[in-house]
C-alpha positions as CSV (number, residue, x, y, z in Angstrom):
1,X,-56.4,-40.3,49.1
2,X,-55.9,-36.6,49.6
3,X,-54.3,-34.2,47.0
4,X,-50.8,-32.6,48.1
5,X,-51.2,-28.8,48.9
6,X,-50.2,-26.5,46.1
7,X,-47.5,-24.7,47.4
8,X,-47.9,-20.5,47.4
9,X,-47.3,-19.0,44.4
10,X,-47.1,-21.8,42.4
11,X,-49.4,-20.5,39.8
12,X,-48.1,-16.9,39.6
13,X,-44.4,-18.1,38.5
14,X,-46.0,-20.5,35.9
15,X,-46.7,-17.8,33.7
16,X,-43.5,-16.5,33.8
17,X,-41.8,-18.9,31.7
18,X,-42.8,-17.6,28.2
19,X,-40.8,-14.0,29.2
20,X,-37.9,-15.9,30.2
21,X,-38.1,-17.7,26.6
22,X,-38.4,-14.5,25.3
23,X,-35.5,-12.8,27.5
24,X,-33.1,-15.9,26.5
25,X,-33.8,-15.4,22.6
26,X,-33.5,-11.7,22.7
27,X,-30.1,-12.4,24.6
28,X,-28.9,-14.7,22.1
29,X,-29.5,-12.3,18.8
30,X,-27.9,-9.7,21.5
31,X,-24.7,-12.2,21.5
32,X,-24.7,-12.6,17.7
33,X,-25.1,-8.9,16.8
34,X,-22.5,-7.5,19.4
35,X,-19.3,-7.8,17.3
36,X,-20.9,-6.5,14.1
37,X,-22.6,-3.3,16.6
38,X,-19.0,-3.1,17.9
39,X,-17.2,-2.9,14.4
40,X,-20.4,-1.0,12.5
41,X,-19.2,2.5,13.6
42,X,-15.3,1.8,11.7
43,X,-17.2,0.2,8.7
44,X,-19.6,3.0,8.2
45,X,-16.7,5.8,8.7
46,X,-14.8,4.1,6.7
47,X,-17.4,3.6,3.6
48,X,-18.1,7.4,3.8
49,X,-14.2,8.4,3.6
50,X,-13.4,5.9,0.6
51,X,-17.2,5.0,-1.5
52,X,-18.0,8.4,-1.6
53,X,-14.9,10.4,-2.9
54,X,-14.9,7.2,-5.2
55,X,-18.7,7.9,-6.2
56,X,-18.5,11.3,-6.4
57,X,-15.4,11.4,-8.6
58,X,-16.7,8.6,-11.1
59,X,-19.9,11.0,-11.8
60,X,-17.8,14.1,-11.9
61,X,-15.5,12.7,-14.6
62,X,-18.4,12.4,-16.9
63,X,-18.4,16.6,-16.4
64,X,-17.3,19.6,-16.9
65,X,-16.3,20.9,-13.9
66,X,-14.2,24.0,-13.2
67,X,-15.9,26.7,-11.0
68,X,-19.8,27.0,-12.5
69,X,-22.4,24.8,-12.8
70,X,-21.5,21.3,-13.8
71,X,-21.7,20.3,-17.4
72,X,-22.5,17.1,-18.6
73,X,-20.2,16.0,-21.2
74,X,-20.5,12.1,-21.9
75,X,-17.1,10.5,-22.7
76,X,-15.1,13.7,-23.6
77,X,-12.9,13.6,-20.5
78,X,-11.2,10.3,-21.3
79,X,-10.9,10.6,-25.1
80,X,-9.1,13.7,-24.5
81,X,-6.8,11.2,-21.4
82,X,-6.4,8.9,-24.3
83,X,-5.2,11.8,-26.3
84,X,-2.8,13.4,-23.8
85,X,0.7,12.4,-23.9
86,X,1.3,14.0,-20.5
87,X,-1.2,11.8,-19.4
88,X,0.6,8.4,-21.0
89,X,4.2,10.2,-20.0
90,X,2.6,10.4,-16.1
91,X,1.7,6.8,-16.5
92,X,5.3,5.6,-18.2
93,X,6.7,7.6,-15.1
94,X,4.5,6.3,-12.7
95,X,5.5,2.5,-14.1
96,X,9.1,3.4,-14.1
97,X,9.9,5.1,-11.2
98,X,7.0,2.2,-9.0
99,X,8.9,-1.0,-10.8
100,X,12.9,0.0,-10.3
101,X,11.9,1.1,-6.7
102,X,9.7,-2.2,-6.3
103,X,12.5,-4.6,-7.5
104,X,14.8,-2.8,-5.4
105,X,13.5,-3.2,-2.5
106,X,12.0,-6.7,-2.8
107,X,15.8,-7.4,-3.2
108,X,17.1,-5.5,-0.1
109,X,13.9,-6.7,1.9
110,X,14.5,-10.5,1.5
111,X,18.1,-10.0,1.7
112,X,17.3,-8.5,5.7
113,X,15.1,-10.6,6.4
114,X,16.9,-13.7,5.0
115,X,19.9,-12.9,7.4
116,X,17.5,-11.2,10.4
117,X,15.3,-14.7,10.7
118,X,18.5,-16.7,11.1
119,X,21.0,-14.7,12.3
120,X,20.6,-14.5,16.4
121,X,22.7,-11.1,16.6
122,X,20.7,-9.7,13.5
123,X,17.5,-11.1,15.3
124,X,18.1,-9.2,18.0
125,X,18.6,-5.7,16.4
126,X,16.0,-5.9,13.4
127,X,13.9,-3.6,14.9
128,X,16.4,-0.6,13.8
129,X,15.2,-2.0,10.7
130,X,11.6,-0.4,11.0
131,X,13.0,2.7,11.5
132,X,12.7,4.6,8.1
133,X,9.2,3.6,8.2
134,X,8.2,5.8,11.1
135,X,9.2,8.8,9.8
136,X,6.5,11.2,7.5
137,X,6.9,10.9,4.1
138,X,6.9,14.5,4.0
139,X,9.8,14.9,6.2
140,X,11.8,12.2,4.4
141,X,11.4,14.0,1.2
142,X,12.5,17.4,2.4
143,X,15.3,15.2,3.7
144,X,16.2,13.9,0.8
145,X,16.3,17.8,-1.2
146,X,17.9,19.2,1.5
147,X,21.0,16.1,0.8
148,X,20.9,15.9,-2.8
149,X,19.6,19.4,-3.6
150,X,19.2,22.8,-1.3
151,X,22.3,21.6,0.8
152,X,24.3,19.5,-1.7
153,X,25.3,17.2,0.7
154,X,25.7,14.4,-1.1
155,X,27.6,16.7,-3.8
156,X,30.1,17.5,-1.4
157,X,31.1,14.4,-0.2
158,X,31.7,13.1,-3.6
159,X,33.7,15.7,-4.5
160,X,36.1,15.4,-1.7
161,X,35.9,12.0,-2.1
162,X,37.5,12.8,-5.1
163,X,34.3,10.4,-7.1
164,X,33.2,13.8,-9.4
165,X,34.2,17.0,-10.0
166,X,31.5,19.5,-9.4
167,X,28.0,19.3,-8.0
168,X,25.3,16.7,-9.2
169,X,23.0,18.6,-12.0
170,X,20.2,16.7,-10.7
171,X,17.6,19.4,-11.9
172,X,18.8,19.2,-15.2
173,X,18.9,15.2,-15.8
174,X,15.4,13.0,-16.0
175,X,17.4,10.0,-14.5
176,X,19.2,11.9,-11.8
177,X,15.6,13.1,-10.4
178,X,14.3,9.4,-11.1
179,X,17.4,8.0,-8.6
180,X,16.3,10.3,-6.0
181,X,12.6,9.5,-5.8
182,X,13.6,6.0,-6.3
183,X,16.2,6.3,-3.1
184,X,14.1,8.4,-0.8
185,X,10.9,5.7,-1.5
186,X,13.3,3.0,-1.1
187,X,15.0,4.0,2.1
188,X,11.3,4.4,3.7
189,X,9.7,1.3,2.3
190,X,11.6,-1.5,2.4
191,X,11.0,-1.8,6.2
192,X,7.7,-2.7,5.0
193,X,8.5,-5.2,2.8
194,X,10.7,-6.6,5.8
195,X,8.2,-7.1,8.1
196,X,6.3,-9.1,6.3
197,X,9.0,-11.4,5.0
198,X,10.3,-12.2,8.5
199,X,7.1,-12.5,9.6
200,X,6.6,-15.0,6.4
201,X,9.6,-16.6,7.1
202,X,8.7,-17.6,10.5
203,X,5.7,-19.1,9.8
204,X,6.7,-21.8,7.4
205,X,7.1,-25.2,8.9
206,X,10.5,-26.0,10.1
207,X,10.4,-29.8,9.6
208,X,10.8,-28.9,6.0
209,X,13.9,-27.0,6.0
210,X,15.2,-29.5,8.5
211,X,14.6,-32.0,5.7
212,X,16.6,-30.5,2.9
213,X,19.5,-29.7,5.3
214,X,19.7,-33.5,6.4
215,X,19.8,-34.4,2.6
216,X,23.1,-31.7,2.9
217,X,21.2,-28.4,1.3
218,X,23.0,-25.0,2.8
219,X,21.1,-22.1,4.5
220,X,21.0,-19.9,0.9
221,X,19.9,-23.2,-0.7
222,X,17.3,-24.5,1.5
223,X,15.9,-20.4,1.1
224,X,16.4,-20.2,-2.2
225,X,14.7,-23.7,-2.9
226,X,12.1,-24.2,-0.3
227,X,11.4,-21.1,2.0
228,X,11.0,-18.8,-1.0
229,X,8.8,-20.8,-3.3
230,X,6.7,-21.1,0.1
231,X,6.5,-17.1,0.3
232,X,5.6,-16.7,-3.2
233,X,2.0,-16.0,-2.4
234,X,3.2,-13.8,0.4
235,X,5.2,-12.1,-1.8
236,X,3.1,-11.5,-4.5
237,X,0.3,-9.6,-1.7
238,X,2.9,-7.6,-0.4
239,X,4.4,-6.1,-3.4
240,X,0.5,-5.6,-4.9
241,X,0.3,-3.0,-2.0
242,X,3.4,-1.4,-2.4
243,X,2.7,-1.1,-5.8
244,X,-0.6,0.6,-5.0
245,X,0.8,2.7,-2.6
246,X,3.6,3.3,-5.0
247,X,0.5,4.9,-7.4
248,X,-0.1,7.3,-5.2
249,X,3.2,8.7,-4.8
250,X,2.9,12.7,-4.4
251,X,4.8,13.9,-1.3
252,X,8.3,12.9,-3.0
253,X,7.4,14.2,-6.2
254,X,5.9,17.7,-4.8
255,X,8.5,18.4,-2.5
256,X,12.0,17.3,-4.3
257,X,11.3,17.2,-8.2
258,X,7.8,19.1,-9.1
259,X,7.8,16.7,-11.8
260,X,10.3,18.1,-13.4
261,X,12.9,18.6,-15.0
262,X,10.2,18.2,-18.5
263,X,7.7,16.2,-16.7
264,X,10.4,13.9,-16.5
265,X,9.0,12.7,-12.7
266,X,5.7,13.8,-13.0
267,X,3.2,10.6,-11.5
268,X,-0.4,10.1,-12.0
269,X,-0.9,11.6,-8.6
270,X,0.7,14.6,-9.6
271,X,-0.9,14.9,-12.9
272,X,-3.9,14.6,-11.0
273,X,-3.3,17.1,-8.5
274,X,-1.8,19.8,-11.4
275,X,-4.6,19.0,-13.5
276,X,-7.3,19.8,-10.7
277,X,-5.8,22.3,-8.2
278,X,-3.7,24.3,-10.9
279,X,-5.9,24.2,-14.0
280,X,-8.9,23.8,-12.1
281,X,-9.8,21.5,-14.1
282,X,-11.9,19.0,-11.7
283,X,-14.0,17.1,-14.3
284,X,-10.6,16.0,-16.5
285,X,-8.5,15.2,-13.2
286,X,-11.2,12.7,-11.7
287,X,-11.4,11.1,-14.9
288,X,-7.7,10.3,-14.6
289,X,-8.0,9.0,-11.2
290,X,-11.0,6.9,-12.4
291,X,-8.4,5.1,-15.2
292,X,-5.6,5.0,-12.6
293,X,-8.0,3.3,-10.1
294,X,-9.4,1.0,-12.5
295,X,-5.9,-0.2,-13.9
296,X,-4.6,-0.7,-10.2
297,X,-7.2,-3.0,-9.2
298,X,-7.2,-5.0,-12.6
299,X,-3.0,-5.5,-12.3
300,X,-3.6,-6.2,-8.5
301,X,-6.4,-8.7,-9.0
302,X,-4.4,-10.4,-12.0
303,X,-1.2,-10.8,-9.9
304,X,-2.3,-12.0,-6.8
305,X,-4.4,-14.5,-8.6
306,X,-1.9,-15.7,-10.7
307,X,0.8,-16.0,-7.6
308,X,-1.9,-18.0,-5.4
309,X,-2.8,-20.1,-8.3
310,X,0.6,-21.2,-9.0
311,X,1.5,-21.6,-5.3
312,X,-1.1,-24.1,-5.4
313,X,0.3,-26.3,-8.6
């Protein structure tokens, strides 16, 4: 019985295998290390503009710093903040103005998006809701001095209106100065807040609010009662980062009040910003920012875990 002929090149492609293994598993790790190659550039920019600033200003609060050499100085910089009662006024300010603004426009945000998710007509037009958002919060503040302060705007319609008599001493009154941070942060923001409402309202199940309206509930009540326990985690995110962002409120309060009149709107961003870029001062401002910072993300963490925990009982 005779053998078969080996065909031609039979034995120079059975070495070839082994590469091919080789090739398939190198193109395998390729597959599972493309997305993170493809997102590793955003991650790394993003770690140098935000863990570094937050590095740098932890160890410079334990200085210092003005324009020589640093100086260590151990705790110094926050018994002094502890101390300060421009530094506890800022904070009572900061609380103040963030909480009235924050209520108000959790109010007017549900309220719009309440009426813009069921509504057809109001469907169709929400997106005139979104925009105050677009607009720099620079330019909205100097719109809001040049209405209720430079150009009395606001003063002059009231007053042939007949409502007052002569123009708004908003300069002159803590509260006045409040309402106008409060109204120009409000205006802007609350298109944020509405966005993620409707959005929150849209993704609930509608078998459920079909339910209660076959056992006879109204719109308000079958919101009231079942959509809005529903968003309660949702709502609980959303106002954490308003409330951050609220924090860090410094266009309004540099451009329309200067924290004035007697500190009376003067934030934690401003006292940051007066305490390092007027007094020089660098050493005492970033230990401010490192206590603002901590006590944001302790509140935040504490409400957002209380609101999914009870969303869950």
């Amino acid at each position: 019985m005779t053998e078969s002929p080996v065909p031609a090149g039979a034995e120079r492609s059975a070495p070839a295998r082994p590469a091919q293994g080789r090739y398939r598993r190198r193109s395998r790790r390729l597959r599972v290390l493309f997305p993170y190659l493809l997102v590793a550039p955003a991650v790394i920019y993003l770690l140098l503009i935000t863990l570094y600033p937050g590095i740098f200003a932890l160890v410079q609060s334990f200085h210092a710093v003005k324009f020589g050499p640093w100086t260590y100085v151990g705790l110094a910089n926050y018994e002094r903040l502890l101390a300060d009662p421009q530094f506890w006024g800022a904070l009572w300010n900061t609380f103040v103005i963030g909480a009235i603004s924050l209520a108000l426009q959790c109010v007017i945000a549900l309220a719009l998006a309440y009426h813009a998710y069921r509504d057809p007509w109001v469907r169709g037009w929400r997106i005139i809701f979104l925009v105050p958002m677009l607009f720099m919060p620079s330019a909205v503040a100097f719109l809001f001095k040049l209405a209720f302060l430079d150009a009395r705007v606001v003063s002059d319609i009231l007053i042939r209106l007949g409502l007052i008599e002569q123009n708004l001493s908003i300069q002159s009154s803590v509260w006045m100065s409040r309402a106008v941070l409060i109204l120009a942060d409000v205006w802007q923001w609350t298109p944020f807040l509405f966005i993620i409402f409707v959005a929150a309202l849209q993704g609930q199940d509608e078998e459920i609010e079909e339910a209660a309206r076959l056992d006879g509930a109204s719109w308000f009540q079958v919101f009231w009662n079942v959509s809005l326990p529903l968003m309660r985690p949702v709502i609980a995110v959303a106002l954490t980062l308003r409330a951050i962002d609220i924090t860090t409120m410094f266009a309004n309060v540099f451009i329309i009040t200067k924290g004035g009149p007697a500190f009376g709107t003067e934030t934690i961003s401003y006292f940051v910003y007066r305490t390092g870029f007027k007094f020089f001062n660098f050493g005492y401002a970033s230990a401010a920012s490192v206590v603002m910072l901590v006590l944001t993300i302790v509140i935040a963490q504490t409400v957002v875990k209380r609101a999914f925990r009870s969303a869950r009982s």
